[in-house]
C-alpha positions in Angstrom: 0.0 0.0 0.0 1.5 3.3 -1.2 0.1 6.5 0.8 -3.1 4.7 1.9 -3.9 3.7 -1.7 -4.6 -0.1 -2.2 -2.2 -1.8 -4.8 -4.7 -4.3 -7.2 -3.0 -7.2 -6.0 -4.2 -6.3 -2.7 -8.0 -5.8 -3.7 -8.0 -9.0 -5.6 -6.6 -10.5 -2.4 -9.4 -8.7 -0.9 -12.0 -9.9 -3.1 -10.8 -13.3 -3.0 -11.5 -12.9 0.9 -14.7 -12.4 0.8 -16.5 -13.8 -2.5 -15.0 -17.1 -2.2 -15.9 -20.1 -0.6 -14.2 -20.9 3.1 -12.4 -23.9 1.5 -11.3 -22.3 -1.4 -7.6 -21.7 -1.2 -6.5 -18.2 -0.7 -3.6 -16.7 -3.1 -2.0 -14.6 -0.2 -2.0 -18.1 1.5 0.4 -19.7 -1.0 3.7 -21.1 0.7 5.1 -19.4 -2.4 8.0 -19.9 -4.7 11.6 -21.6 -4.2 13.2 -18.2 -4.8 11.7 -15.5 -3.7 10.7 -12.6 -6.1 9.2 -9.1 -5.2 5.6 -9.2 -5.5 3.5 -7.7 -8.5 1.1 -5.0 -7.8 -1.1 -5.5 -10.4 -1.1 -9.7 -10.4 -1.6 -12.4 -7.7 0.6 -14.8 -7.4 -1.5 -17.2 -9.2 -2.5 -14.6 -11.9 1.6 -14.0 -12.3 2.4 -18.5 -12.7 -0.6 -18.0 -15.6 1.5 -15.5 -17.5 4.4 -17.2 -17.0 2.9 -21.0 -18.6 1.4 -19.0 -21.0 4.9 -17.0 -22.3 7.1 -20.5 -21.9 8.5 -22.2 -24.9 7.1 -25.4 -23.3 3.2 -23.8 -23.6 4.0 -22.9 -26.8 5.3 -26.4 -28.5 1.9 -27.9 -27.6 0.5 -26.8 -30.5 2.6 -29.1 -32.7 2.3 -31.9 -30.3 -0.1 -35.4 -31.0 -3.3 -35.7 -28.7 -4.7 -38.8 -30.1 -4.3 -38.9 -33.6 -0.5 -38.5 -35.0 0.6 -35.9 -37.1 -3.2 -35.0 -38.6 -3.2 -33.5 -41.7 -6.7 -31.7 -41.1 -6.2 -28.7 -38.8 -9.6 -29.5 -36.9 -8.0 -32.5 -34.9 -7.2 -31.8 -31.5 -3.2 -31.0 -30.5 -1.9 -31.0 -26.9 -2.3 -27.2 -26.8 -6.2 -27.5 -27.8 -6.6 -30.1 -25.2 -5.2 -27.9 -22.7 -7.4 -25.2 -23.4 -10.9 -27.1 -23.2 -9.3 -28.7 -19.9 -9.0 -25.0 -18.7 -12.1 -23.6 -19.6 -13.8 -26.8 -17.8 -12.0 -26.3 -14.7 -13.0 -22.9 -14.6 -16.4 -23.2 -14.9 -16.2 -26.1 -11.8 -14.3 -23.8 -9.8 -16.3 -20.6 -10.2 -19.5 -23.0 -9.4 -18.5 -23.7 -6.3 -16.6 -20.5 -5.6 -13.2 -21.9 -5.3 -9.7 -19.9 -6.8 -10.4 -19.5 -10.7 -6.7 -18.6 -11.0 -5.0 -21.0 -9.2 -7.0 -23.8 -11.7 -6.4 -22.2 -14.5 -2.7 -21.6 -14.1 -2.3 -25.7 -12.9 -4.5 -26.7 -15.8 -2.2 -24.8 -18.4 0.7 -26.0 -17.4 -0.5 -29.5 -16.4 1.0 -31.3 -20.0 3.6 -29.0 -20.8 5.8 -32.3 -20.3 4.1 -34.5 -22.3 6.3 -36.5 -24.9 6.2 -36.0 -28.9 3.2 -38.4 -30.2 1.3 -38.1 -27.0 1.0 -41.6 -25.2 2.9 -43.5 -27.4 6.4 -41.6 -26.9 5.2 -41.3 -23.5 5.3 -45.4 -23.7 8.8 -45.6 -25.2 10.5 -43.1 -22.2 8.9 -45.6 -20.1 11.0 -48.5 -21.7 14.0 -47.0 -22.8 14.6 -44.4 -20.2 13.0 -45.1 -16.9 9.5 -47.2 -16.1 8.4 -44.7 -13.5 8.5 -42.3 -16.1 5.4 -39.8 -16.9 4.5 -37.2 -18.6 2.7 -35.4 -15.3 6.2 -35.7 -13.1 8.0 -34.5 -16.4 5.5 -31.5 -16.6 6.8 -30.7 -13.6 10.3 -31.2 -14.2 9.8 -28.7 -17.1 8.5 -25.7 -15.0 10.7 -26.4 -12.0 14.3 -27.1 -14.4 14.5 -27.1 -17.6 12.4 -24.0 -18.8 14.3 -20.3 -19.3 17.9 -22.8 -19.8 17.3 -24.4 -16.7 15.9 -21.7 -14.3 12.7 -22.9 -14.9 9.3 -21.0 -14.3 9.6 -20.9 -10.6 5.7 -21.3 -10.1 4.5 -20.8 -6.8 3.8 -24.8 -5.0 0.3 -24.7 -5.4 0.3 -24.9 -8.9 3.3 -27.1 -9.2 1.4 -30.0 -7.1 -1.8 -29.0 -9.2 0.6 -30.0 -12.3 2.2 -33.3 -10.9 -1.5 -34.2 -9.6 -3.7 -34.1 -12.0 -3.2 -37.7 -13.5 -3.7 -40.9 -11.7 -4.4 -42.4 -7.9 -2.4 -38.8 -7.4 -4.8 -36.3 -5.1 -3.7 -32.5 -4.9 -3.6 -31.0 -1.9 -6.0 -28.7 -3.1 -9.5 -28.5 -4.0 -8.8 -26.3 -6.9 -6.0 -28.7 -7.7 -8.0 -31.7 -7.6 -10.7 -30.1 -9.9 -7.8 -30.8 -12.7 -8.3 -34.4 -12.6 -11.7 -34.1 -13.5 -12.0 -31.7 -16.4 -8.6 -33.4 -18.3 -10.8 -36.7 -18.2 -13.9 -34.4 -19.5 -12.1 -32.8 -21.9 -10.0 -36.0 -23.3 -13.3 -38.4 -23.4 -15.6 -35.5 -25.2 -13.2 -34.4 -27.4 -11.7 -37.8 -28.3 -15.4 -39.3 -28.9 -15.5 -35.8 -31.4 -12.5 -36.2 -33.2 -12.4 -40.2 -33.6 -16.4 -39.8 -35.5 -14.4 -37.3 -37.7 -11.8 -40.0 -38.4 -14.4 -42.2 -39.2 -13.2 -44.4 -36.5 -16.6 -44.9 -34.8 -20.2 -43.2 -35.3 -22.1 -41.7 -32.8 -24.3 -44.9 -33.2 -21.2 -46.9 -31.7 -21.7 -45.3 -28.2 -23.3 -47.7 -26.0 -26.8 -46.7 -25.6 -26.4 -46.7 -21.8 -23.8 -44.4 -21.8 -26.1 -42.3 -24.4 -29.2 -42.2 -22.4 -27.0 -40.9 -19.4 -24.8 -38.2 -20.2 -26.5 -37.6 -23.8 -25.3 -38.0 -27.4 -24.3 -34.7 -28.1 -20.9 -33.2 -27.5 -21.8 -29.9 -25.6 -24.9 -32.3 -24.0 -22.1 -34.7 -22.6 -20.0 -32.1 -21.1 -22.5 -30.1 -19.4 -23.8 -33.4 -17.5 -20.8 -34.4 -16.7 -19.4 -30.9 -15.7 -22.8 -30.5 -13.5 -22.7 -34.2 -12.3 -19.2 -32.6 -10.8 -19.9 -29.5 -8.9 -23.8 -30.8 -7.9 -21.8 -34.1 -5.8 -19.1 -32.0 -4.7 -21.1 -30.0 -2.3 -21.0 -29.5 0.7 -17.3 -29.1 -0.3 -15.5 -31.4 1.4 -13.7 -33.1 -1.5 -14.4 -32.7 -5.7 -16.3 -35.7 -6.6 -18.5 -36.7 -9.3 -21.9 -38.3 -8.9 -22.0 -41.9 -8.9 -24.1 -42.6 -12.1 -22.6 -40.1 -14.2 -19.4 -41.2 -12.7 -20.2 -44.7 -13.8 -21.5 -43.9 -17.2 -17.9 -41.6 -17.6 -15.6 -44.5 -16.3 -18.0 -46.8 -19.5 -17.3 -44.4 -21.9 -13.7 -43.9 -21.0 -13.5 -47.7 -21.4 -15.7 -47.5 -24.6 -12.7 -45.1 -26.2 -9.8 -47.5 -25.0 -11.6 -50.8 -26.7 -12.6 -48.9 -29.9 -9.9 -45.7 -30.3 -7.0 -46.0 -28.6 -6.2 -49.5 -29.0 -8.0 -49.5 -32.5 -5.1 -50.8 -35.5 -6.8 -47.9 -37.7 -6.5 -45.4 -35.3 -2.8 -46.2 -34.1 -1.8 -47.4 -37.7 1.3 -45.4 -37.7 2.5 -45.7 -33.8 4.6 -48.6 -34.5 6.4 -45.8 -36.7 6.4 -43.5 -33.6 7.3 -45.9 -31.2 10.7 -47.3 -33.7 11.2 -43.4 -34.3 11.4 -42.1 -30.8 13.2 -45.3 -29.8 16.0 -44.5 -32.0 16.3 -40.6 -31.6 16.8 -42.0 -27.6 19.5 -44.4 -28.0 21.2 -42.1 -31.5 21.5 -39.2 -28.3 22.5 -42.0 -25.7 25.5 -43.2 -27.9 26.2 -39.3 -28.9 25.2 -36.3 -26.0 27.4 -33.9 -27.7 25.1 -34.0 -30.7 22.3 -32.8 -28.5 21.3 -28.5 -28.0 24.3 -27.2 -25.8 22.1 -26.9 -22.7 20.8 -30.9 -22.6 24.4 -31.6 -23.0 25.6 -29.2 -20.5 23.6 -30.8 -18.0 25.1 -34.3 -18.2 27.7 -33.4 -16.3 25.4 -33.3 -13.0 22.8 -36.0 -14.7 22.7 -39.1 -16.3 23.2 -39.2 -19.7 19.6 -40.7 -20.9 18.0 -38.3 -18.4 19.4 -35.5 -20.7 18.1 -37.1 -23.7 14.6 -37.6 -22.3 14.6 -34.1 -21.4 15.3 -33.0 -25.1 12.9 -35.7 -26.3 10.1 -35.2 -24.6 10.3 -31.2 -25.3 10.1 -32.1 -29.2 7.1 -31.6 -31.3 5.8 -34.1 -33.4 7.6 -32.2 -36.7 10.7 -32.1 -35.1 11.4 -35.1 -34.1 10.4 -36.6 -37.9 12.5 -33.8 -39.1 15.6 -34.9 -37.0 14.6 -38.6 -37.9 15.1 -37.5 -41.5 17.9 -35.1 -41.2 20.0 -38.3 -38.9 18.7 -41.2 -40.5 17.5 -40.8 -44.2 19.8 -40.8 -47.0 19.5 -37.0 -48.7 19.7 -36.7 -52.3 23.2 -35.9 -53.6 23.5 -32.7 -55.6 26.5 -32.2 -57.4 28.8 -28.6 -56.2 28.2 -26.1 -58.6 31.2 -24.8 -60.3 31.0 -21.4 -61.7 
């Protein structure tokens, strides 16, 4: 406060005070940042980690990185970075439902798959066997904003937001409401939009969907998501914990295992993973056998790391077109073009 004037960090603090829900977590509450930075006056600290997932490299790549189908030629197929952005808006419409911290969700749910590997799941599979079998893409998310963003300063988020990252996937639980609403609006987001773009690939037909399933949460796309978004806040109060109603929850958990039987598992669908999985597998151990070949700052840091922790850190930052490109550019024979001589 500068000569009894209220800074707008402070009002916001202010107004987060008193619109929001007792068990919603305060931003001037945060146990803050592993190094300390002077405080914004126009920005809570939650408001500031948005801006800075929002201006990282990391954020940024999404957008050339595979949700579920590889490499799509028709721009209207989900990427990583589109995914992120429905599993933002849904988590803000949960948390401003039930009147928990808008910013703190949406700055955990941007950054929640800013690890994830080139060619989604698969090269997520292939770190997993040629790297390390504990390896994710939820604790590399977090190894992203905490190391290896801004040449290894990284974003230095406040905690909040870095558990909401490494949360939001599995039998993890956040320690936050907000950070637990994650969970729920990635698996929204993924089913919905999955169901949307595999009837576009002709994989399935709205028909396919279990009737069950259709009579419960609806057959549209929009229909779907609002029953399952409402299904979310209406059985999470009182707020104790963020739940989802039983039947609905049911129905989801069907459709999610509709989509692994028919999608993700389908030979159409993953008709070039095997490609993926042989590509990925080989930019890993080309890298293993030859760090120095790697960007100056993944090879700087084997000198404190191991060696294929290095490379997994430059692999999984690639976007789909990069790593073909390099594929190409290391292992495909160019044409030979004879020196000109003038």
């Amino acid at each position: 406060m500068s000569d009894g004037v209220k800074t707008v960090r402070e009002i916001f603090y202010e107004r987060e005070r008193m619109t929001l829900a007792p068990q919603a977590f305060l931003c001037e509450n945060t146990r803050g940042r592993d190094k300390p930075i002077e405080p914004c006056v126009n920005r809570t600290e939650f408001q500031r980690d948005r801006d800075r997932i929002l201006h990282s490299k990391s954020f940024r790549r999404l957008m050339h990185k595979t949700q579920v189908f590889l490499f799509p030629v028709d721009e209207h197929y989900r990427t990583r970075l589109t995914h992120t952005l429905e599993v933002t808006q849904i988590a803000r419409i949960i948390a401003r439902a039930l009147m928990l911290n808008e910013d703190l969700c949406e700055a955990a749910a941007l950054g929640h798959d800013l690890g994830h590997t080139p060619f989604g799941h698969c090269g997520e599979a292939v770190m997993q066997e040629c790297f390390d079998p504990s390896f994710t893409h939820y604790r590399q998310s977090l190894r992203v904003v905490e190391k290896l963003e801004k040449n290894g300063e990284g974003l230095n988020l406040t905690w909040e937001v870095r558990d909401g990252i490494v949360n939001h996937s599995g039998d993890n639980l956040a320690a936050t409401l907000e950070g637990r609403i994650i969970k729920f609006a990635d698996r929204i987001a993924y089913i919905n939009h999955d169901i949307d773009d595999s009837i576009r690939a002709g994989i399935i037909t709205l028909g396919d969907i279990p009737a069950e399933y259709r009579d419960i949460l609806g057959s549209a796309h929009s229909e779907r998501i609002n029953t399952m978004v409402s299904s979310v806040i209406d059985a999470s109060r009182p707020l104790d914990d963020i739940r989802m109603g039983d039947e609905v929850g049911r129905a989801t958990n069907g459709l999610r295992d509709f989509l692994f039987e028919r999608v993700y598992l389908n030979p159409k669908a993953k008709k070039e993973e095997s490609k993926a999985r042989a590509l990925v597998a080989q930019l890993y151990d080309y890298f293993c056998k030859n760090p120095e070949k790697m960007p100056e700052f993944y090879y700087n840091n084997t000198r404190t790391e191991s060696v294929g922790r290095c490379v997994c850190d430059y692999i999984s930052g690639m976007t789909d077109r990069f790593a073909i490109d390099l594929y190409k550019d290391l292992f495909v024979p160019k044409e030979w073009e004879t020196p000109h001589v003038g």
